[in-house]
PDB file of N, CA, C and O in Angstrom:
ATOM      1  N   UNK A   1      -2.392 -43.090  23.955  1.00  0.00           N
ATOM      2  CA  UNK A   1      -2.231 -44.190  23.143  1.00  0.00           C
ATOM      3  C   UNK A   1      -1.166 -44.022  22.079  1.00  0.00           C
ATOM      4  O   UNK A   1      -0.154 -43.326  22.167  1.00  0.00           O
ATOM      5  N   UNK A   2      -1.579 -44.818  20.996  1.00  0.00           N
ATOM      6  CA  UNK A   2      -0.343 -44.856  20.038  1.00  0.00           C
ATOM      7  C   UNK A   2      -0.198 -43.197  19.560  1.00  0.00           C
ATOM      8  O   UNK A   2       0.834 -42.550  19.741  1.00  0.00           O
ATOM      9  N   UNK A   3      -1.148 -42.781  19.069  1.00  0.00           N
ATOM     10  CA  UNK A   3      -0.965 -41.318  18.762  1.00  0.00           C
ATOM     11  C   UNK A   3      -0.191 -40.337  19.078  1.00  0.00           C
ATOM     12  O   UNK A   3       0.561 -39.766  18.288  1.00  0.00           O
ATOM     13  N   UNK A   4      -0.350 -40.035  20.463  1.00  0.00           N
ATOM     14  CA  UNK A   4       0.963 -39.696  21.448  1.00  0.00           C
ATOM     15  C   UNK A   4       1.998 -40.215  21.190  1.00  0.00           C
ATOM     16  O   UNK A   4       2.809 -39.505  20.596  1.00  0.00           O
ATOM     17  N   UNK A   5       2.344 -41.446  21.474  1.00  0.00           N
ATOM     18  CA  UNK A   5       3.610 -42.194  20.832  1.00  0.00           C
ATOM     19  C   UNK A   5       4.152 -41.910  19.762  1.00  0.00           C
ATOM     20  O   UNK A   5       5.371 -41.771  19.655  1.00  0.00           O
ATOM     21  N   UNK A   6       2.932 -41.720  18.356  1.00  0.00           N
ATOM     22  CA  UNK A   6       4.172 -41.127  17.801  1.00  0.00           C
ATOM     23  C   UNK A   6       4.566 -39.941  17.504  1.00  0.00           C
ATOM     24  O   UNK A   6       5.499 -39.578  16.788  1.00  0.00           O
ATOM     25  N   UNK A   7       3.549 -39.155  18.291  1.00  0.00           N
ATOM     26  CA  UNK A   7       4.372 -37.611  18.188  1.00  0.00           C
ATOM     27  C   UNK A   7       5.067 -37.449  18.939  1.00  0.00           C
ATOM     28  O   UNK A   7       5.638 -36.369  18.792  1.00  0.00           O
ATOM     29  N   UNK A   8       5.573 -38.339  20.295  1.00  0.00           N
ATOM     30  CA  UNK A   8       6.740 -37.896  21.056  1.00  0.00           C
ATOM     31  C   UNK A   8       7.865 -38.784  19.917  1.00  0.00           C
ATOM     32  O   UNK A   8       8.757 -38.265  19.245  1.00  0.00           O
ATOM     33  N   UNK A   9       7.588 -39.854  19.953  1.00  0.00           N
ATOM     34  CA  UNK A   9       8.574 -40.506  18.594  1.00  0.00           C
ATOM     35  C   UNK A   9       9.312 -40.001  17.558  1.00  0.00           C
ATOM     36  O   UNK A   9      10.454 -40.372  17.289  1.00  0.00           O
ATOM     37  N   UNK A  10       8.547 -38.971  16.832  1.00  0.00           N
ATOM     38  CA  UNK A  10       8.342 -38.097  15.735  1.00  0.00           C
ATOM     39  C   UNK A  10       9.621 -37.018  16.369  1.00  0.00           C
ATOM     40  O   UNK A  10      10.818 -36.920  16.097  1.00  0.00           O
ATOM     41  N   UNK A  11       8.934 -36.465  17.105  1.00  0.00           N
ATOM     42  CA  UNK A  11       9.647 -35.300  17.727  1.00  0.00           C
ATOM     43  C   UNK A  11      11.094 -35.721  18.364  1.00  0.00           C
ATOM     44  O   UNK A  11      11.927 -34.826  18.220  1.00  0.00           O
ATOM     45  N   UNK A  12      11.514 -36.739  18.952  1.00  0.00           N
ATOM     46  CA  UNK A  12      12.414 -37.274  19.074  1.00  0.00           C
ATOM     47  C   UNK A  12      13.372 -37.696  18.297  1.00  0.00           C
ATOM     48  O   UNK A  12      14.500 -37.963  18.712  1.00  0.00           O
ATOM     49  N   UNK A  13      13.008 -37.791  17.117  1.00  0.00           N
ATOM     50  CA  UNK A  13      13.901 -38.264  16.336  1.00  0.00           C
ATOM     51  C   UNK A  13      14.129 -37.970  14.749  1.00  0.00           C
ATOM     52  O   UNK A  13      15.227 -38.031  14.196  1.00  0.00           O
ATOM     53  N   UNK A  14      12.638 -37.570  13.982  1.00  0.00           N
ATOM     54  CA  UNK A  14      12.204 -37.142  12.988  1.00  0.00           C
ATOM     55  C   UNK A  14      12.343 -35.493  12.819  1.00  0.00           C
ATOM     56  O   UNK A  14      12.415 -35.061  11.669  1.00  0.00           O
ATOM     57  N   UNK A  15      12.365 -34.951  13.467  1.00  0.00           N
ATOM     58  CA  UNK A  15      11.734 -33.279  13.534  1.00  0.00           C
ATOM     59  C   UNK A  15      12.995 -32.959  14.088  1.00  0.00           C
ATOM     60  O   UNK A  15      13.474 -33.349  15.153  1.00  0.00           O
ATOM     61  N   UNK A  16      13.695 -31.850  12.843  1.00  0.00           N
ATOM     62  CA  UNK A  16      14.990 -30.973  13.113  1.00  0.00           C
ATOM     63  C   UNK A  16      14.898 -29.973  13.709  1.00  0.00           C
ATOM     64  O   UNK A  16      13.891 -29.862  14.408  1.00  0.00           O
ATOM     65  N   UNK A  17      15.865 -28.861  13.692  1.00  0.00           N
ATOM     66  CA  UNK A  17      15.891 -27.344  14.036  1.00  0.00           C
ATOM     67  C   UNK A  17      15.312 -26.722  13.155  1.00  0.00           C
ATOM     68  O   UNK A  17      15.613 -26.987  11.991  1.00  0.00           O
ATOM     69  N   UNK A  18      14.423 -25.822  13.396  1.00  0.00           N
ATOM     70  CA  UNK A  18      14.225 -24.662  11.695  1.00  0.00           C
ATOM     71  C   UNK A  18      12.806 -24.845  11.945  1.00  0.00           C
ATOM     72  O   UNK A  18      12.194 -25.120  12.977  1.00  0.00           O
ATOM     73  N   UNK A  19      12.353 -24.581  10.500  1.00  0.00           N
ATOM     74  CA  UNK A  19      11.591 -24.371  10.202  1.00  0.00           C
ATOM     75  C   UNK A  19      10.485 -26.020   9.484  1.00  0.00           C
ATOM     76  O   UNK A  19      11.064 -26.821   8.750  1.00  0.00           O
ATOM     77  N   UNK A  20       9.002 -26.234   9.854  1.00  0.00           N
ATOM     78  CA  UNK A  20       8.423 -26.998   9.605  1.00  0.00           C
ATOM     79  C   UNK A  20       8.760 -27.436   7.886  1.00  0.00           C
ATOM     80  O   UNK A  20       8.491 -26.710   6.929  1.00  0.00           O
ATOM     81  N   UNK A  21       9.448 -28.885   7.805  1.00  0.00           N
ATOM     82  CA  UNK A  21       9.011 -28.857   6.106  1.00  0.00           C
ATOM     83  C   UNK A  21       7.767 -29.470   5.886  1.00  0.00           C
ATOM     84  O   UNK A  21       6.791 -29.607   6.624  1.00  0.00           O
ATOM     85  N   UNK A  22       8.053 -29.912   4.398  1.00  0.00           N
ATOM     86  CA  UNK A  22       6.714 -30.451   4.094  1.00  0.00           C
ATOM     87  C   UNK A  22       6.288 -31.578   4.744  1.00  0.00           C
ATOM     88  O   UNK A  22       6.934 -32.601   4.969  1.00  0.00           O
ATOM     89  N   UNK A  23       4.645 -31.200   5.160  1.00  0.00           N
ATOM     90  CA  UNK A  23       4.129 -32.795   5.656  1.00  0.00           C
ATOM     91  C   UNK A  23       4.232 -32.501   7.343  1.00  0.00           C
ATOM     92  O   UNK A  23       3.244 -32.444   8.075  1.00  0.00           O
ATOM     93  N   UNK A  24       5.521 -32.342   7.754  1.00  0.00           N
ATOM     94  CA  UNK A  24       5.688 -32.215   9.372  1.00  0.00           C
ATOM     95  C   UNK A  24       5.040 -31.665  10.121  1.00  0.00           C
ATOM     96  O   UNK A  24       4.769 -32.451  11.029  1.00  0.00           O
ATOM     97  N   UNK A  25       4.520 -30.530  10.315  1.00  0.00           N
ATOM     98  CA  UNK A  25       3.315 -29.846  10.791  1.00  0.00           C
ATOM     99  C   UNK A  25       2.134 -30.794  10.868  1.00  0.00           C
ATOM    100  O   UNK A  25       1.963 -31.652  11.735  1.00  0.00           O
ATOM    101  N   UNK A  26       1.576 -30.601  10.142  1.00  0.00           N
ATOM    102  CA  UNK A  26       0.469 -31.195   9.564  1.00  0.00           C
ATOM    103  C   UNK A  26       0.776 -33.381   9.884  1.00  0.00           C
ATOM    104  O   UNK A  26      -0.178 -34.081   9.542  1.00  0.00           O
ATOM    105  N   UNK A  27       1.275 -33.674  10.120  1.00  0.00           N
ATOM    106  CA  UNK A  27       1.688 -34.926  10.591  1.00  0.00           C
ATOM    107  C   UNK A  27       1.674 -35.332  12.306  1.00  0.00           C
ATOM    108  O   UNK A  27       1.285 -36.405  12.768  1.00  0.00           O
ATOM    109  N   UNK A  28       2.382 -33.780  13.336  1.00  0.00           N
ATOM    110  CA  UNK A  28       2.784 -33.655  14.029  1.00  0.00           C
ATOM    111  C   UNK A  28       1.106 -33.178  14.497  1.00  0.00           C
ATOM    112  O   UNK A  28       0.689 -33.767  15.494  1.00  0.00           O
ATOM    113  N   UNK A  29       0.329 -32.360  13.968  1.00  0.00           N
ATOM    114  CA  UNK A  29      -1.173 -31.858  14.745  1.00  0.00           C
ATOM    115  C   UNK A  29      -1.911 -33.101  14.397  1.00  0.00           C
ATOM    116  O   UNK A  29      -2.883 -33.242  15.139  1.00  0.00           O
ATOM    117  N   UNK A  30      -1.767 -34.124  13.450  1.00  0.00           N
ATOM    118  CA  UNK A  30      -3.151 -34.818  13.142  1.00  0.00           C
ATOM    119  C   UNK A  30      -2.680 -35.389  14.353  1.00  0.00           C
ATOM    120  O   UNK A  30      -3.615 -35.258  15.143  1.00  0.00           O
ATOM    121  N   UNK A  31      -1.666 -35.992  14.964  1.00  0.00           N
ATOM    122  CA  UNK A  31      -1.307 -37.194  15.966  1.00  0.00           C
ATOM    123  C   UNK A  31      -1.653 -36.813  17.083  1.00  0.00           C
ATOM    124  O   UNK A  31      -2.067 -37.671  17.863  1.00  0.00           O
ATOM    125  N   UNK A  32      -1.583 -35.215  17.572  1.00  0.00           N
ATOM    126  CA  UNK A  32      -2.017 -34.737  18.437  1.00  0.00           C
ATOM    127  C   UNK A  32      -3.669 -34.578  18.380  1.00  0.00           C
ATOM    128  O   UNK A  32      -4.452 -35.101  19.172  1.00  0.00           O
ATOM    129  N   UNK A  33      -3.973 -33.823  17.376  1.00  0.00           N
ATOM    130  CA  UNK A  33      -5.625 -34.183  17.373  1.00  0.00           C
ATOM    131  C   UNK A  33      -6.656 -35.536  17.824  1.00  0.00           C
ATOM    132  O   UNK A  33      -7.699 -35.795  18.424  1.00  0.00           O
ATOM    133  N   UNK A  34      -5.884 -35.969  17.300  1.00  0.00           N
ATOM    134  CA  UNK A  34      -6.213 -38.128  17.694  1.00  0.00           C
ATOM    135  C   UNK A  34      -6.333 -37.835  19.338  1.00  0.00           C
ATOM    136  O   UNK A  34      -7.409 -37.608  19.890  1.00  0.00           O
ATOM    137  N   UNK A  35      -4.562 -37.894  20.278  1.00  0.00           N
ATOM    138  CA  UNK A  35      -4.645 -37.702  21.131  1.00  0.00           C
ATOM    139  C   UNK A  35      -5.702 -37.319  22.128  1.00  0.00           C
ATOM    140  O   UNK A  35      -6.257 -38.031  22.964  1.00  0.00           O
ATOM    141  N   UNK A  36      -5.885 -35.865  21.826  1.00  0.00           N
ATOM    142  CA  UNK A  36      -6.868 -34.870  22.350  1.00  0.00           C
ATOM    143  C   UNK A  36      -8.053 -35.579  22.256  1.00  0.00           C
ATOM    144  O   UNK A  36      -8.502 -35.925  23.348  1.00  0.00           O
ATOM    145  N   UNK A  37      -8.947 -36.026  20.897  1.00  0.00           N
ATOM    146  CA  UNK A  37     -10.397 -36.544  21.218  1.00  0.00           C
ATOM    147  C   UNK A  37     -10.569 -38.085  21.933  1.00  0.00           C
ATOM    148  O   UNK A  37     -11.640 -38.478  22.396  1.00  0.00           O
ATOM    149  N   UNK A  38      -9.353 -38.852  21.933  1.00  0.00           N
ATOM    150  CA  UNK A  38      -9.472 -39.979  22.960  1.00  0.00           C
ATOM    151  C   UNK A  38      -8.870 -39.365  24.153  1.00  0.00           C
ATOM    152  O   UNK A  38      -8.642 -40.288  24.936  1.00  0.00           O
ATOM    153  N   UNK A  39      -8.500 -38.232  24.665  1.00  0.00           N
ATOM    154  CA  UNK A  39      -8.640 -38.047  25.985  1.00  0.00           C
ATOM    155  C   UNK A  39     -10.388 -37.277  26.142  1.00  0.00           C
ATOM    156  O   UNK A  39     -10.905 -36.901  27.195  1.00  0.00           O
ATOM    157  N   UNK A  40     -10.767 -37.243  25.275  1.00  0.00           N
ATOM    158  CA  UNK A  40     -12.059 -36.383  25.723  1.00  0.00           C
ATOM    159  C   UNK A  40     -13.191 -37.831  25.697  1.00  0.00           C
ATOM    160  O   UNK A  40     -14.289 -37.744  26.247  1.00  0.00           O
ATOM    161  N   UNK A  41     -12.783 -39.010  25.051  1.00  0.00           N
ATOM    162  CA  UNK A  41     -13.293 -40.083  25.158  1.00  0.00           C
ATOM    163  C   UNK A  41     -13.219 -40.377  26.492  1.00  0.00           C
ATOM    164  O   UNK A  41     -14.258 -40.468  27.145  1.00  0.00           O
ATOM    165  N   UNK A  42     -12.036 -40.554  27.045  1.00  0.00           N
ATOM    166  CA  UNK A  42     -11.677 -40.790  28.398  1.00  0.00           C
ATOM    167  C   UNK A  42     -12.233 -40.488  29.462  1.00  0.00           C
ATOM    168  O   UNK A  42     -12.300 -41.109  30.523  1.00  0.00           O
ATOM    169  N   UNK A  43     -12.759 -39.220  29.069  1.00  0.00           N
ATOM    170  CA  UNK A  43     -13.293 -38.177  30.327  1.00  0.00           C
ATOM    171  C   UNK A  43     -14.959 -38.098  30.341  1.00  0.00           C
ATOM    172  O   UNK A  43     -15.633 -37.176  30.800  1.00  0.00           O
ATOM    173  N   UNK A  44     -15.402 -39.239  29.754  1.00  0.00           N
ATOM    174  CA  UNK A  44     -17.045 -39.224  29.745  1.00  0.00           C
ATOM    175  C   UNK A  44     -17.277 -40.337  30.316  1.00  0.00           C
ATOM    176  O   UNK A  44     -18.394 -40.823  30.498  1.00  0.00           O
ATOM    177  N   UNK A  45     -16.111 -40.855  30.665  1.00  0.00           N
ATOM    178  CA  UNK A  45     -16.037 -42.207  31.772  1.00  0.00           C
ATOM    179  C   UNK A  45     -15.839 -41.733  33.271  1.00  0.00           C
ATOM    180  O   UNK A  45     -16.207 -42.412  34.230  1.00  0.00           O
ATOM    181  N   UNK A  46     -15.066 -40.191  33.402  1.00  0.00           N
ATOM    182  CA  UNK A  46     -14.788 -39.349  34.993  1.00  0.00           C
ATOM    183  C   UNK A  46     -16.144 -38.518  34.861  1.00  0.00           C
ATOM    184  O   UNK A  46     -16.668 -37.911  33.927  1.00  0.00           O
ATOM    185  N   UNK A  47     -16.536 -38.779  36.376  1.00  0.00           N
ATOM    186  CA  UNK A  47     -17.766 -37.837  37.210  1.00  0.00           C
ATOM    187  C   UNK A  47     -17.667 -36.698  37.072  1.00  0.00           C
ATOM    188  O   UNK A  47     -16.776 -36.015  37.578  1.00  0.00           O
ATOM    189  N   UNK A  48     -19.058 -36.076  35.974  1.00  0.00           N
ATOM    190  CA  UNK A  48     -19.239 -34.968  35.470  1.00  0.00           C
ATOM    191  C   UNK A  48     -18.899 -33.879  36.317  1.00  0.00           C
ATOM    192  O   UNK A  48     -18.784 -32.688  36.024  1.00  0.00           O
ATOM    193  N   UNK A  49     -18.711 -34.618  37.718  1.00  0.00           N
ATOM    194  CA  UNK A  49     -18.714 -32.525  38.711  1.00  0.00           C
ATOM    195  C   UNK A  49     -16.954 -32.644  38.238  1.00  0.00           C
ATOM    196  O   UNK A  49     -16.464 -31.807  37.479  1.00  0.00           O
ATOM    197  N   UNK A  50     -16.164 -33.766  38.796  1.00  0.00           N
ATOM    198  CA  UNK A  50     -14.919 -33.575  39.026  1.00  0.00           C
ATOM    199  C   UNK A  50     -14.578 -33.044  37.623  1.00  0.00           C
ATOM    200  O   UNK A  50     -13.778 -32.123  37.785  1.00  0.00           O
ATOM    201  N   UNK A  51     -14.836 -33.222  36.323  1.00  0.00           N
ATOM    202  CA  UNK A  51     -13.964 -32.706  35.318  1.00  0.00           C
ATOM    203  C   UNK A  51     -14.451 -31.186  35.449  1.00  0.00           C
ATOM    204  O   UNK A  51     -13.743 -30.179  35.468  1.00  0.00           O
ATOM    205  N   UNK A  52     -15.978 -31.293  35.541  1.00  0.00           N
ATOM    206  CA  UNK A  52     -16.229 -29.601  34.927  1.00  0.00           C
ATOM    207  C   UNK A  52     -15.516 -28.484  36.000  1.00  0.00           C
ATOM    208  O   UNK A  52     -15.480 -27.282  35.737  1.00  0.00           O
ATOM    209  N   UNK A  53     -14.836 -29.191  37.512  1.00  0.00           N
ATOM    210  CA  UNK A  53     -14.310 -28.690  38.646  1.00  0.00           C
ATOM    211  C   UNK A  53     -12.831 -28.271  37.807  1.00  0.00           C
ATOM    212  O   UNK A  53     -12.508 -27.093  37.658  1.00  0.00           O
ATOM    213  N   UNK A  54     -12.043 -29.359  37.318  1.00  0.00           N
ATOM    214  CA  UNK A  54     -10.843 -28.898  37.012  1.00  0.00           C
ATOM    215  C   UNK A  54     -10.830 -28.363  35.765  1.00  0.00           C
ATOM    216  O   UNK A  54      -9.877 -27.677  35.395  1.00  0.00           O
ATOM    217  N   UNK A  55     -11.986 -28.639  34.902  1.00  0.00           N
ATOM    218  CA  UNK A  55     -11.986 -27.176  33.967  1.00  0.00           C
ATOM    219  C   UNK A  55     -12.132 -26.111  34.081  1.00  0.00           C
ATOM    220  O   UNK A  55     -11.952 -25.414  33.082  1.00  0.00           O
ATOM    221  N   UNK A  56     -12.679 -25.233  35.836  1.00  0.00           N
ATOM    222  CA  UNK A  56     -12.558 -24.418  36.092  1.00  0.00           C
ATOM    223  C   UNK A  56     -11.256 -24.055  36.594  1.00  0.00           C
ATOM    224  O   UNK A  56     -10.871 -22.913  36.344  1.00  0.00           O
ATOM    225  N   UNK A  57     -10.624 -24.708  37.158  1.00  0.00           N
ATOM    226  CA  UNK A  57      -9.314 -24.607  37.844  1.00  0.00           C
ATOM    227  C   UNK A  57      -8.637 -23.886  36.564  1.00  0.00           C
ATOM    228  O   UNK A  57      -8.111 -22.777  36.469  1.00  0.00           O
ATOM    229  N   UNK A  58      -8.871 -25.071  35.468  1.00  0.00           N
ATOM    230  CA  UNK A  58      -7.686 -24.151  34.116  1.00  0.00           C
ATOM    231  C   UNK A  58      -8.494 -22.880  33.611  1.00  0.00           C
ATOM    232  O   UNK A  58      -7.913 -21.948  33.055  1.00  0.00           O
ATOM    233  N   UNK A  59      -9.441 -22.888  33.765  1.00  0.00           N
ATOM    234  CA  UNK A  59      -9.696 -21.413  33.059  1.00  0.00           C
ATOM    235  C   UNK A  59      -9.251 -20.627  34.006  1.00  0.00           C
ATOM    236  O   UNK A  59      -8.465 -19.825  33.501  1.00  0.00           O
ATOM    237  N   UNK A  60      -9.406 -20.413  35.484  1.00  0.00           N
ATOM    238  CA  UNK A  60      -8.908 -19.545  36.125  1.00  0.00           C
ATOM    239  C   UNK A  60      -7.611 -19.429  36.176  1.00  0.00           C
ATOM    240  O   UNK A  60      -7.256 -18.283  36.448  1.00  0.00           O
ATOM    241  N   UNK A  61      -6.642 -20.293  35.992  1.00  0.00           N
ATOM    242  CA  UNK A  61      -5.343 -20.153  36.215  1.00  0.00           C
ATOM    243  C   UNK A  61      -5.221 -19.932  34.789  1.00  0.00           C
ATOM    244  O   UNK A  61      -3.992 -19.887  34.835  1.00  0.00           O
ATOM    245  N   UNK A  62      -5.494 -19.742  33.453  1.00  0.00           N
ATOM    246  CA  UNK A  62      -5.803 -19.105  32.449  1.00  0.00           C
ATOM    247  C   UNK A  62      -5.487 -17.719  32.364  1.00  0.00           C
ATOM    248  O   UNK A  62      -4.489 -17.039  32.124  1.00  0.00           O
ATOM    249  N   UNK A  63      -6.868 -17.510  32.688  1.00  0.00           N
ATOM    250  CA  UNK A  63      -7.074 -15.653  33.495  1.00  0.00           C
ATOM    251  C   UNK A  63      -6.173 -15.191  34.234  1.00  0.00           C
ATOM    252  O   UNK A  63      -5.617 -14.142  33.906  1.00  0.00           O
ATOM    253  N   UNK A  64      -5.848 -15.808  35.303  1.00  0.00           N
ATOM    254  CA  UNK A  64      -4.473 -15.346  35.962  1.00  0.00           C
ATOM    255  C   UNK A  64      -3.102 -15.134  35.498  1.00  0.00           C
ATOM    256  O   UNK A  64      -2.291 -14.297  35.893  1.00  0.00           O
ATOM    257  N   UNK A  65      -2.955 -16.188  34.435  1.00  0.00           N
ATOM    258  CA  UNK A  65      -1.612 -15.909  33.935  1.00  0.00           C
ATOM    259  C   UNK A  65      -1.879 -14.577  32.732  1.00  0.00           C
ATOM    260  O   UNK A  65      -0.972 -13.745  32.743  1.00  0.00           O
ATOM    261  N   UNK A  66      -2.601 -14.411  32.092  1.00  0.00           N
ATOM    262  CA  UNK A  66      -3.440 -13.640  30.907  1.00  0.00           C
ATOM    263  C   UNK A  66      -3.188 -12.440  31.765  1.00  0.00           C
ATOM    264  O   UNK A  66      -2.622 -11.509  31.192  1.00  0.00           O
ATOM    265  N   UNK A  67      -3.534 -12.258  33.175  1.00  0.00           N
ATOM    266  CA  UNK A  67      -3.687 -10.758  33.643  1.00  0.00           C
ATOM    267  C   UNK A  67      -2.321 -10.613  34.214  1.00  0.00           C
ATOM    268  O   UNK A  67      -1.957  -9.446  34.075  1.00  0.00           O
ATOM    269  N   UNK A  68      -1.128 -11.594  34.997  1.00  0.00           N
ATOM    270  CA  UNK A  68       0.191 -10.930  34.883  1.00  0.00           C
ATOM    271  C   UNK A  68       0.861 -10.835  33.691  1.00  0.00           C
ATOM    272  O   UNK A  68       2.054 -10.599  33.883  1.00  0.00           O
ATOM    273  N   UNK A  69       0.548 -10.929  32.495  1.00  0.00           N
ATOM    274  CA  UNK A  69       1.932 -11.106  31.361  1.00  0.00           C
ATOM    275  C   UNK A  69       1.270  -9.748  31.061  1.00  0.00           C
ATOM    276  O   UNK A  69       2.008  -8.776  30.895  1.00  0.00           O
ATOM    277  N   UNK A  70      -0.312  -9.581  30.965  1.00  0.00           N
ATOM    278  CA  UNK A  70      -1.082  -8.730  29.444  1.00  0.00           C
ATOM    279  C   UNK A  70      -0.404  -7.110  30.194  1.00  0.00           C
ATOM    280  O   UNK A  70      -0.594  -6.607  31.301  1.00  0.00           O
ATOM    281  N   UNK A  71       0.390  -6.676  29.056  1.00  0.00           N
ATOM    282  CA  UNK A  71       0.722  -4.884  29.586  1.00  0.00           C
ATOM    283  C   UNK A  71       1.900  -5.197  30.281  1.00  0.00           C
ATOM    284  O   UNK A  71       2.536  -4.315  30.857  1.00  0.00           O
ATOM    285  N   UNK A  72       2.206  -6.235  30.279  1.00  0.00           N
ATOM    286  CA  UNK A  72       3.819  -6.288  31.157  1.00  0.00           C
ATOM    287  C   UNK A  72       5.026  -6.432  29.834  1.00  0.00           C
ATOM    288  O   UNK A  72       5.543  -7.389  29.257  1.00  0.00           O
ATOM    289  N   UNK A  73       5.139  -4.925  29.724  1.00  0.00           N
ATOM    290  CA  UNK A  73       6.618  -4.881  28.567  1.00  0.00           C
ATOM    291  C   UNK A  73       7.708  -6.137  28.425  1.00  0.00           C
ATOM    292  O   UNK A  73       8.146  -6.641  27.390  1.00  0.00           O
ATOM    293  N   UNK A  74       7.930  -6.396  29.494  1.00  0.00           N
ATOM    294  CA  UNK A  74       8.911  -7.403  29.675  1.00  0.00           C
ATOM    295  C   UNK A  74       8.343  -8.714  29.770  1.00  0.00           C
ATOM    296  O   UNK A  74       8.960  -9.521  30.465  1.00  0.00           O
ATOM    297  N   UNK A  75       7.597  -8.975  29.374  1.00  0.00           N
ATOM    298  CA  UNK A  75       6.972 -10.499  29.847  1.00  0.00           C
ATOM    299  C   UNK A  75       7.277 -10.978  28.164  1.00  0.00           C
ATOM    300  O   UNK A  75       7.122 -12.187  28.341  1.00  0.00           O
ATOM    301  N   UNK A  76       7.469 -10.905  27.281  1.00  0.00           N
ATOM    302  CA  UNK A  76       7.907 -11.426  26.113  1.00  0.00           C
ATOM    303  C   UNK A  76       6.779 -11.891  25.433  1.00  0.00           C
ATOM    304  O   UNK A  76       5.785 -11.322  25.884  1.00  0.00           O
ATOM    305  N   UNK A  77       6.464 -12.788  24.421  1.00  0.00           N
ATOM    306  CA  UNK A  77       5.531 -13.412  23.525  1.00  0.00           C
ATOM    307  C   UNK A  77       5.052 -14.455  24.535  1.00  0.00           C
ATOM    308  O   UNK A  77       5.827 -15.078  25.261  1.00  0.00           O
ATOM    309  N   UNK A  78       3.664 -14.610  24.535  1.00  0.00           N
ATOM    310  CA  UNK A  78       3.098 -15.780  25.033  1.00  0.00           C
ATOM    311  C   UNK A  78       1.600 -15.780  24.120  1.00  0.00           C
ATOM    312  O   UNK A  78       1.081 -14.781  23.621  1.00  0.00           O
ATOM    313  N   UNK A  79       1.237 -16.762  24.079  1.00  0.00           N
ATOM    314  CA  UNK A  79      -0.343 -17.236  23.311  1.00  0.00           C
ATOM    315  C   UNK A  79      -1.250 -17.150  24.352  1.00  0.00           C
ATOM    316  O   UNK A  79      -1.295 -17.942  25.293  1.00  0.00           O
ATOM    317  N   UNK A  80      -1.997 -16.161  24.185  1.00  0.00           N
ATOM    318  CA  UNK A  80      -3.337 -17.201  24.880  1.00  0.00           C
ATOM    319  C   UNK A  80      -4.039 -18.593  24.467  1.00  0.00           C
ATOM    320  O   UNK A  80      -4.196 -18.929  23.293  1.00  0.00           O
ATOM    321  N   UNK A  81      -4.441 -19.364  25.584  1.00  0.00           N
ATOM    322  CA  UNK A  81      -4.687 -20.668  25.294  1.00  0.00           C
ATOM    323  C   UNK A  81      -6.380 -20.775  25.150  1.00  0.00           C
ATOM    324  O   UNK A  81      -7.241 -20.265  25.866  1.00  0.00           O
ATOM    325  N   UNK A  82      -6.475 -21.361  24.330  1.00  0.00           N
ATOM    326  CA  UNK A  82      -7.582 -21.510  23.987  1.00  0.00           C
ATOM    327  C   UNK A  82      -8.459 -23.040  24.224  1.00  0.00           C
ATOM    328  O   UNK A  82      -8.289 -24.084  23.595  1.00  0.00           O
ATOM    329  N   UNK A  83      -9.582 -22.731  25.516  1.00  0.00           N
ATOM    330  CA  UNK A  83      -9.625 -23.985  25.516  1.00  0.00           C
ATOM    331  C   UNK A  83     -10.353 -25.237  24.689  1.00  0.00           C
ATOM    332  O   UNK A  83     -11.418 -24.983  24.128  1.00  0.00           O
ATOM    333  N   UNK A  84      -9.804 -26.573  24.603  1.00  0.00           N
ATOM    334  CA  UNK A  84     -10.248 -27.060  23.358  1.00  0.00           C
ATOM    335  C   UNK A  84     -11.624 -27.791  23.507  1.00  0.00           C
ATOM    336  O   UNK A  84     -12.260 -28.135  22.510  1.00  0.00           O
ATOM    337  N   UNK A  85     -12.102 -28.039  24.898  1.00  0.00           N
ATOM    338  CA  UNK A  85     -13.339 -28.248  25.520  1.00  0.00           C
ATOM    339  C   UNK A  85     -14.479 -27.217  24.633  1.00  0.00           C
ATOM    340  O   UNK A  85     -15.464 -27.738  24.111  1.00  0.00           O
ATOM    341  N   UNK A  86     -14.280 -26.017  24.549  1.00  0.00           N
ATOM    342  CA  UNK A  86     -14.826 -25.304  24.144  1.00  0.00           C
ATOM    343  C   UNK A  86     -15.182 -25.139  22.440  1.00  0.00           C
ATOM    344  O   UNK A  86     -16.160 -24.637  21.886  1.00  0.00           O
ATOM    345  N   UNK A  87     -14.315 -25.595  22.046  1.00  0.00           N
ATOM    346  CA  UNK A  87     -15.092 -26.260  20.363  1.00  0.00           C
ATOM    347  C   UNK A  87     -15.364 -27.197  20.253  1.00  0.00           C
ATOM    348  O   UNK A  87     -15.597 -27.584  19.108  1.00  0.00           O
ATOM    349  N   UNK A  88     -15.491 -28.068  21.308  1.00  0.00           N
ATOM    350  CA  UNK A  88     -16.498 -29.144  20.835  1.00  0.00           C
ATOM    351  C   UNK A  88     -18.052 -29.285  21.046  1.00  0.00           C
ATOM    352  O   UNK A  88     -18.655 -30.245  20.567  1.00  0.00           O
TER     353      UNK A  88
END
């Protein structure tokens, strides 16, 4: 919805090179936060097997990526992802 909109908006046109200033961060996660809990609105309308199916899909492909990077010198900085299903 609009939320999305305007953080691709935002990011498109508002948001420089560098470093976050004031407000931008914090502008840029609330819009995404919005996002995120009306897609979790969304998904209590899809058949409980099929989501909790492709929430397994991402945790495993999770784990998988977690076990080629973790100890691989050369694999550079990556985050583990944390899923957001899981704090709610």
């Amino acid at each position: 919805g609009e939320a999305l909109q305007n953080a691709i908006d935002y990011v498109g046109s508002d948001l420089k090179k560098g470093n976050f200033e004031e407000g931008q961060k914090e502008y840029l996660s609330s819009n995404l936060r919005e996002c995120r809990e009306r897609m979790f609105d969304f998904l209590e309308y899809m058949p409980r097997e099929k989501v909790d199916g492709a929430r397994r899909r991402v945790k495993e492909e999770n784990v998988a990526n977690r076990d080629e990077f973790d100890g691989d010198d050369d694999a550079g900085v990556y985050n583990p992802v944390i899923l957001p299903w899981k704090n709610r």
